[in-house]
N, C-alpha and C positions, 0 to 999 in steps of 0.2 A: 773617208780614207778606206782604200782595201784593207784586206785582210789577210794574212801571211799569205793563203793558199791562190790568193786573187791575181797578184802581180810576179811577176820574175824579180826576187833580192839579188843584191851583191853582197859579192866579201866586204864591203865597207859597212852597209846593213847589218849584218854577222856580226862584224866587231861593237856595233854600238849596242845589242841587245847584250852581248856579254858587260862590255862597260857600265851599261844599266844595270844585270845582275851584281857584279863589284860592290857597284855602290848599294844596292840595296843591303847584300849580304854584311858589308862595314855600318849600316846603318842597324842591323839585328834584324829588317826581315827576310827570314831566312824563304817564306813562303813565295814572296816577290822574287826575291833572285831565284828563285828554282823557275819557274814561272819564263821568264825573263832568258834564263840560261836556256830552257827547252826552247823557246821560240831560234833562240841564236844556232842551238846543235842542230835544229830542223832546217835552216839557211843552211849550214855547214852542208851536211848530206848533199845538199841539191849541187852548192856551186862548189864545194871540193871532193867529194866523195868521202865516203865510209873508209877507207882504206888509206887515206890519206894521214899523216903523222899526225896531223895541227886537229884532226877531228878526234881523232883518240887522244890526246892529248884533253881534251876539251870533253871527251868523252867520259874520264877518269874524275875529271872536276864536279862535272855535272853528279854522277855517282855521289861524292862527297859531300854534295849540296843534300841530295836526295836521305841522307846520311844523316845530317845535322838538321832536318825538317822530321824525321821519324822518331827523333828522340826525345 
């Protein structure tokens, strides 16, 4: 299997490492879905851009995650 930076992702790609992070974060590891969530914002950048709503949106989450792993 490639590696994030190996292949061209999609928005469909995107959405599953967030739904990955989901379920880790309902599952308590908070580590995993940061993880998980950063692989997804890093897809986001490429195929929506920085500036787009859905990535700041996602942006703000990620934050939150970062948030609940520092503490």
């Amino acid at each position: 299997m490639s590696s994030l930076g190996e292949e061209l992702l999609s928005p469909a790609d995107m959405e599953r490492y967030f739904e990955v992070a989901r379920l880790y974060k309902e599952l308590g590891d908070t580590g995993a879905a940061l993880r998980f969530a950063q692989k997804g914002l890093a897809i986001d950048a490429n195929c929506i851009g920085v500036d787009n709503a859905l990535y700041k949106d996602r942006l703000d989450k990620l934050k939150e995650l970062e948030s609940a792993v520092t503490k």
